[in-house]
C-alpha angles and dihedrals in degrees: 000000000000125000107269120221113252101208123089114276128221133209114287081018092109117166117187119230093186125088124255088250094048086043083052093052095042080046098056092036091062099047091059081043087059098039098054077043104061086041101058082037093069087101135017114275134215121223135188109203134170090339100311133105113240128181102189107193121223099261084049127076114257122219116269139190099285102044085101079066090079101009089068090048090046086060105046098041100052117096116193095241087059129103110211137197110215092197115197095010101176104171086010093242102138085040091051085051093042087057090050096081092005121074093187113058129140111195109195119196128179089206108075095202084060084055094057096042095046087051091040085047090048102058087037086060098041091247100100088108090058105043131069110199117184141160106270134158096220103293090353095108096018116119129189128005126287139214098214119035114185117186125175101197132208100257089205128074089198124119110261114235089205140341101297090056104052092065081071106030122069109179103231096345086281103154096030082058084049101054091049090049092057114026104098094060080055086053129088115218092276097029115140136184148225114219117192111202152137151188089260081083136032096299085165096061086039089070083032082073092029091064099029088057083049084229112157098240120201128175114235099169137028139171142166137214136189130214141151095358084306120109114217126211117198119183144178114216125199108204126193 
């Protein structure tokens, strides 16, 4: 690994902890990734997921096969006092699931075809009553303090080419720095997060913001995946 900066960062102050070679592979991964991407992204796809109904349209990330990673914590963590921040929605699923023990849940996207199909996602799955969906850039449109925060971070700090792109590419890691600046005045005192994320990014970086934040990290999900010779971990972390 590389040596990591000690001093705070700050967003678009993105300092790598991986090495050169690591950065190369993530970089041709997701390249592939992008590529198979844009091709299955030609027309809008339905997907059934942990019992609910979901149409993604092409500009918004589809669910892959490891979503259950943080849909099944979603589900088990929500309590139905709680209100919940679903933070980079995109198609609203962890929002939809959110609401389906939550009657209070406010899913933010910066894309605005993710806010109509999250909408769209949400009545189709009888939840519309319970979820607000609205256009935010991170923390840009978000109001109040929750119990519960989701996010479902970019892995990659590299710049989008469109709209598909930019659900799995974060420049620098800005708004991901972002988030992490500015959670705890969105917490209530015993507010606690879910964090989606994998080696296929800076996961390094990821636990940089996680410490610096002074946020308790656990792991309540992990799973690995090999490809190409790389092995993949992919993890969701539930932060208090």
């Amino acid at each position: 690994m590389a040596q990591v900066n000690s001093s705070p960062s700050t967003p678009g102050d993105y300092t790598p902890t991986i090495t050169a070679e690591h950065a190369d592979h993530i970089r041709q991964w997701h390249e592939n990734a992008y590529a198979a991407a844009k091709t299955e992204a030609i027309s809008g796809r339905r997907f059934e997921y942990l019992g609910k109904i979901l149409v993604v349209p092409p500009e918004v990330q589809p669910i892959t096969g490891m979503s259950h990673l943080l849909g099944e914590a979603v589900t088990a963590e929500v309590r139905k006092a709680d209100r919940v921040l679903d933070m980079g929605t995109g198609s609203g699923v962890n929002a939809i699931l959110a609401a389906a023990t939550a009657r209070d849940v406010v899913a933010v996207d910066i894309n605005p075809i993710a806010v109509e199909a999250a909408r769209q996602n949400a009545e189709r799955n009888g939840v519309s009553d319970r979820i607000e969906v609205r256009q935010s850039d991170v923390f840009s449109h978000v109001y109040g303090k929750f119990d519960l925060i989701v996010f479902d971070p970019p892995f990659r700090w590299f710049a989008p080419r469109d709209l598909l792109e930019a659900a799995i590419t974060d420049e620098n890691y800005r708004a991901m720095t972002t988030f992490f600046r500015n959670a705890r005045q969105h917490l209530t005192n015993t507010g606690r997060m879910l964090i989606f994320f994998g080696s296929s990014g800076d996961l390094g970086y990821l636990k940089r913001l996680i410490a610096e934040e002074e946020f308790k990290a656990d792991i309540v999900a992990r799973q690995e995946l090999t490809k190409d010779g790389w092995q993949v971990d992919y993890f969701t972390f539930r932060l208090t």
